[in-house]
KOLDO-527958 format. One record per residue (C-alpha): residue number from 1; x, y, z. Coordinates in nm, 4 decimals, padded with zeros to 6 digits. Layout:
BEGIN
i  xx  yy  zz
NUM  X  Y  Z
...
This chain:
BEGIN
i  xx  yy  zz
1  00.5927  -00.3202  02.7611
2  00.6471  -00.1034  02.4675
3  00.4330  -00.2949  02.1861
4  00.1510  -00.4464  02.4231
5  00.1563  -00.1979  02.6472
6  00.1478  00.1097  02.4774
7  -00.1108  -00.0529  02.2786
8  -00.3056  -00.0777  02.6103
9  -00.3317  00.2635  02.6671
10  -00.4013  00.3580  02.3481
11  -00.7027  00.1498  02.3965
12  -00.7605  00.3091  02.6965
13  -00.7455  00.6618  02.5770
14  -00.9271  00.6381  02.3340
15  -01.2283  00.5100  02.5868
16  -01.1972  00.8183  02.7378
17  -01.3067  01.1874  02.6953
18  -00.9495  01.3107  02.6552
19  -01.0309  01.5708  02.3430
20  -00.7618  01.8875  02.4822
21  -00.4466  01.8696  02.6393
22  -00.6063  01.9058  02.9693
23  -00.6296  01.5184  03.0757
24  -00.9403  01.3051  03.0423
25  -01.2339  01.3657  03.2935
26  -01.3941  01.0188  03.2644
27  -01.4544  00.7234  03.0562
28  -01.7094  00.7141  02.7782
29  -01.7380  00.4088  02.6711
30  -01.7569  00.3349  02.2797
31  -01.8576  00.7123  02.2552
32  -01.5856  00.8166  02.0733
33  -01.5927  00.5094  01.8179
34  -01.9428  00.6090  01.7369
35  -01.9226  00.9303  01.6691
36  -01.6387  00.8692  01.3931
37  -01.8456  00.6390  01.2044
38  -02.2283  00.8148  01.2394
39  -02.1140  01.2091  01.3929
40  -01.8010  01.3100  01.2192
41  -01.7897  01.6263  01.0516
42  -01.8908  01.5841  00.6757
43  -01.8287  01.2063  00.7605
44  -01.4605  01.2600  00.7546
45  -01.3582  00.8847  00.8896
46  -01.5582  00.7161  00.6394
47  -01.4345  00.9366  00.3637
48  -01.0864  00.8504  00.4925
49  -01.1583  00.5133  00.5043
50  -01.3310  00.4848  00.1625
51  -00.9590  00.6195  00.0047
52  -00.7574  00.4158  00.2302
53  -01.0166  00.1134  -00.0040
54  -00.9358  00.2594  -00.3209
55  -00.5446  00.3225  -00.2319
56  -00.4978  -00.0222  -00.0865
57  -00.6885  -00.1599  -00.4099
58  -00.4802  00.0180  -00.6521
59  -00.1718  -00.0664  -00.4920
60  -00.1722  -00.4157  -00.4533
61  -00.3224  -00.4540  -00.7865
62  -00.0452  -00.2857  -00.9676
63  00.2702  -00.4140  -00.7456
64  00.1624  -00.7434  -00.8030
65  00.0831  -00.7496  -01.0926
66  00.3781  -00.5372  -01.2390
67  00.6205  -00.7265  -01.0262
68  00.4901  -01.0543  -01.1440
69  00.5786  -00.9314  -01.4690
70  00.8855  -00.8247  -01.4335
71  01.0119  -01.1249  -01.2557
72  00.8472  -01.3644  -01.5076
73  01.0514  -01.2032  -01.8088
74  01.4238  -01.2310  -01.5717
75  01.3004  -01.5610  -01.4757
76  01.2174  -01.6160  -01.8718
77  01.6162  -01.4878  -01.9195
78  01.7616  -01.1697  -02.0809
79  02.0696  -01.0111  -02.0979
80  02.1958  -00.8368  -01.8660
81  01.9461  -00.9237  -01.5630
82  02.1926  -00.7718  -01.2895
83  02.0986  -00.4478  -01.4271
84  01.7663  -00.5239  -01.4633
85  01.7183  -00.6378  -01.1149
86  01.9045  -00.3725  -00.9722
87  01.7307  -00.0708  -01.1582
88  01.3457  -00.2637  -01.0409
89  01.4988  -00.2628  -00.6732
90  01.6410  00.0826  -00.6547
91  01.3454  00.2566  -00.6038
92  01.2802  00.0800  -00.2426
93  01.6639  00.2438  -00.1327
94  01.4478  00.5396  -00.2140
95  01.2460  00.7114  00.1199
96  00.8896  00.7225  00.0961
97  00.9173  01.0989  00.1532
98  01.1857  01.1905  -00.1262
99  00.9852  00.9683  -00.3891
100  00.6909  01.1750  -00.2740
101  00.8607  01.5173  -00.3573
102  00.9704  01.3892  -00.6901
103  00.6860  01.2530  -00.7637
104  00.4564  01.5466  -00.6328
105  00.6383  01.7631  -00.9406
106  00.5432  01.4644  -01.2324
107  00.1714  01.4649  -01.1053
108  00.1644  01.8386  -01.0911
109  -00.2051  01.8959  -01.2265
110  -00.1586  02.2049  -01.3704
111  -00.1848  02.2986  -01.7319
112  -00.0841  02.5146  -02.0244
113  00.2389  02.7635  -01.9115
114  00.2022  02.6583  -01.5693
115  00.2426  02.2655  -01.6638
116  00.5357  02.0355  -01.4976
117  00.5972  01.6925  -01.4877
118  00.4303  01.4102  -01.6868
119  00.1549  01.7058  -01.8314
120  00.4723  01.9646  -01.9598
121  00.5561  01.5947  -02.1651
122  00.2633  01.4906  -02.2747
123  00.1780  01.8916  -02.4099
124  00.5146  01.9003  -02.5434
125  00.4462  01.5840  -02.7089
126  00.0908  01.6975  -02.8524
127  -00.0836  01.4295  -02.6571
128  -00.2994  01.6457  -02.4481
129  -00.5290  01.3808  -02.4126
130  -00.3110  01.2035  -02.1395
131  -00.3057  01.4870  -01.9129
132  -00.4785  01.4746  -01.6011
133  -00.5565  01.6569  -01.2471
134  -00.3784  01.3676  -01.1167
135  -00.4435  01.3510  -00.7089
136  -00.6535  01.6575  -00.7140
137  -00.8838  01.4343  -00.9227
138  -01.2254  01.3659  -00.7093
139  -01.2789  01.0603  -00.8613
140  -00.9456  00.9481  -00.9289
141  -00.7067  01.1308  -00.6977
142  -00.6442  00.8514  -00.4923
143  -00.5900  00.5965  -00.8151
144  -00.3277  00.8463  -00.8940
145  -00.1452  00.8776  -00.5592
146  -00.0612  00.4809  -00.5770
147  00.1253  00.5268  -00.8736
148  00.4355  00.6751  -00.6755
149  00.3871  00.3601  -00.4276
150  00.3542  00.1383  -00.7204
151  00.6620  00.2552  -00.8620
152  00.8942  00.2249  -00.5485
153  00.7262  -00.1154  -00.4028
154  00.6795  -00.3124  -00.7294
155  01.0861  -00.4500  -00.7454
156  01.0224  -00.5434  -00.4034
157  00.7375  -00.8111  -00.4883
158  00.9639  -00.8775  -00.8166
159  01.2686  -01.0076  -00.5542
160  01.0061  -01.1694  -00.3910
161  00.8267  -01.3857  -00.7269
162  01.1861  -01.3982  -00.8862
163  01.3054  -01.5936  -00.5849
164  00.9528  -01.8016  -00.6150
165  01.0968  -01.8969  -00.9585
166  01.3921  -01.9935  -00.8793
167  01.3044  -02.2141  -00.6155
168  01.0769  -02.4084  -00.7993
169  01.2428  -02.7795  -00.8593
170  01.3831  -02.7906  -01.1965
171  01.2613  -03.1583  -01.1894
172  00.8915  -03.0474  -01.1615
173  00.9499  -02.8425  -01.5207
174  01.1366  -03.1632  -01.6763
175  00.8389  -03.3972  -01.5613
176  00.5784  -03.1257  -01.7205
177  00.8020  -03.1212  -02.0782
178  00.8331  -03.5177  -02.0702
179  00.4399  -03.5393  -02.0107
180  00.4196  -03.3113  -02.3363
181  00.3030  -02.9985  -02.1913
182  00.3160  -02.6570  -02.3400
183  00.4636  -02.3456  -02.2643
184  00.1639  -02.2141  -02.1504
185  00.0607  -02.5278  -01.8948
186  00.4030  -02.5523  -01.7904
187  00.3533  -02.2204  -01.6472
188  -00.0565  -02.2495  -01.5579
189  -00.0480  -02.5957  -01.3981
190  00.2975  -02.6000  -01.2789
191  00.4892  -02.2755  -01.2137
192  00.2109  -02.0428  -01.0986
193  00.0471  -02.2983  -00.8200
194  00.3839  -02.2966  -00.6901
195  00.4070  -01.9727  -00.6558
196  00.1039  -01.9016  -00.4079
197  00.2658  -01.8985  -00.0919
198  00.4888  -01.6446  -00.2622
199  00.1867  -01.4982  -00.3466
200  00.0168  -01.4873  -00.0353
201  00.3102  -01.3651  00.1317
202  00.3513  -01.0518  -00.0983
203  -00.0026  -00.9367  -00.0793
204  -00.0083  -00.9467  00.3098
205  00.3220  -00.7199  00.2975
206  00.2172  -00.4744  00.1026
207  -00.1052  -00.4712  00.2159
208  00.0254  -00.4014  00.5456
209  00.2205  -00.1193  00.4042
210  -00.0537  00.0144  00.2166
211  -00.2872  00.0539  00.4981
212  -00.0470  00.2211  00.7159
213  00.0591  00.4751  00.4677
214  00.1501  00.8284  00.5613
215  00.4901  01.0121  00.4675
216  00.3982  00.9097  00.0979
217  00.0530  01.0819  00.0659
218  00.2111  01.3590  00.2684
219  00.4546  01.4757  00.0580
220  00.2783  01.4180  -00.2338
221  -00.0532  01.6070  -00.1416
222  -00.0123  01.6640  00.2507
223  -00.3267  01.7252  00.4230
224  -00.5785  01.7512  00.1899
225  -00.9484  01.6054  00.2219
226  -00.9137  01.4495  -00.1093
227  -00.6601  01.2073  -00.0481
228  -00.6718  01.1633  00.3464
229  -00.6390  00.8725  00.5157
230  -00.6676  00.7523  00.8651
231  -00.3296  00.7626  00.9567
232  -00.3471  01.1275  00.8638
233  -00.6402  01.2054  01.0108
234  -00.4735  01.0629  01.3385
235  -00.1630  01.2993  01.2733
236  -00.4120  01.5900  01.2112
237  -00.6202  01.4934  01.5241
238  -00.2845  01.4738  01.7111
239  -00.2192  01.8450  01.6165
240  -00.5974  01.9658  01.7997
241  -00.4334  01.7453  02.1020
242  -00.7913  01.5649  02.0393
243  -00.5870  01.2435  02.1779
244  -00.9355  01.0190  02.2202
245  -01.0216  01.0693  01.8443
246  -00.6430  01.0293  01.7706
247  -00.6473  00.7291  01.9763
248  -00.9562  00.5800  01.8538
249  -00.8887  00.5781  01.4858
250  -00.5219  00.4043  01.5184
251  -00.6867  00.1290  01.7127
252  -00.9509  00.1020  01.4372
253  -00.6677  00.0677  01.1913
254  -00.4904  -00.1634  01.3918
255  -00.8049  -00.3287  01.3985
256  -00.8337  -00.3558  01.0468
257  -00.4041  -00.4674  00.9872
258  -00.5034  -00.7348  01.2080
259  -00.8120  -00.8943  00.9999
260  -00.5416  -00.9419  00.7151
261  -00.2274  -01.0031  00.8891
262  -00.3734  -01.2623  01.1976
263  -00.5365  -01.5037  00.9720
264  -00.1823  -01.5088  00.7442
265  00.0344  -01.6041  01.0376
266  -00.2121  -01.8821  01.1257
267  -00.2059  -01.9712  00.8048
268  00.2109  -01.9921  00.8052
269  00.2269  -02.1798  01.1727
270  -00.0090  -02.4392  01.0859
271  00.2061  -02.4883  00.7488
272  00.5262  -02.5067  00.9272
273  00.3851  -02.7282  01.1740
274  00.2404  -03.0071  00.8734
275  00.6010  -02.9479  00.7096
């Protein structure tokens, strides 16, 4: 009743003409879905959609790949991993929102007196050349704002590869040293094929996590056309009590979460069932 249902009438509102807080007065049909794709003012869904790409892009990119690095050197063995592991994973005890303020000061874009944050260091440092307008970049703004969701998620997906590592059977690695292989195949024909369920299953997560992002972007930029996204276009829709629009772009993004997550539980249930 409160997932399925509620999803229900979202679906249903948003098939209706329900645009004020006065009630709907009929249904309309796929009206409303069409006019956010071909009507919207200065094509504000697709430009929300196009950064939600480039965010979700970003993101996964550099949490997987940075937390596939960092658990391949703990897995590799260095002193003092417990404090390693703990300062990777601290960031996700971290809210998305008090990140966001923190990290809205490094990425502050201004320059010269007025400078903060990472562009007060790199001035300071006479390396002028690394500042940037950060998220108020129109070409890179939204690049930028997945570097504080890089930063907080990428320990996560570490946990997640480290325990890949360590429950790969040290048997496998003695069999691939015995059969003369190298470093380098132990790791390409042995290791890594191991880990692609781990893989598979970290991508989906943050994925997920990416495409629903909100309080991040909001405290980091809040609601700017430059870095908006769906879900804050929905909150923003919300505020006009517009509740068809509002309704029809969440079930467009649920749409969307669903394309990546459905096909990954299929993929898990049929695996369980072979095992």
């Amino acid at each position: 009743m409160f997932v399925y249902g509620l999803i229900g009438w979202t679906v249903k509102v948003s098939l209706s003409d329900q645009h004020d807080a006065l009630g709907s007065r009929g249904f309309v049909g796929l009206d409303n879905y069409v006019y956010l794709f071909t009507e919207d003012i200065n094509g504000r869904f697709v430009h929300s959609l196009r950064n939600l790409a480039v965010f979700t892009v970003v993101f996964l990119a550099g949490a997987m790949l940075l937390g596939l690095l960092w658990a391949f050197l703990l897995e590799r063995g260095v002193r003092g991993e417990g404090f390693f592991r703990t300062v990777y994973l601290f960031p996700m005890a971290i809210s998305f929102v008090a990140s966001g303020v923190v990290w809205r000061w490094l990425m502050n874009p201004s320059t010269g007196e007025r400078a903060g944050g990472l562009n007060w260091l790199f001035q300071a440092m006479h390396l002028d050349f690394l500042r940037s307008e950060w998220w108020t970049n129109p070409t890179w703004g939204m690049s930028a704002m997945a570097m504080p969701a890089i930063w907080q998620i990428a320990g996560y997906v570490m946990a997640l590869f480290l325990a890949g590592f360590r429950g790969i059977p040290h048997e496998l690695r003695e069999a691939a040293a015995v059969d003369g292989a190298s470093t380098f195949q132990l790791y390409r024909r042995v290791i890594f094929p191991q880990l692609t369920p781990v893989a598979l299953s970290a991508l989906i997560i943050v994925g997920h996590m990416s495409m629903k992002m909100f309080d991040l972007i909001m405290s980091v930029s809040g609601a700017q056309w430059l870095t908006e996204v769906p879900a804050v276009y929905v909150w923003q829709a919300l505020l006009t009590s517009d509740y068809a629009k509002a309704a029809a772009i969440s079930v467009i993004l649920l749409l969307i979460v669903a394309v990546v997550v459905v096909p990954y539980l299929r993929y898990v249930n049929r695996a369980e069932r072979r095992s």
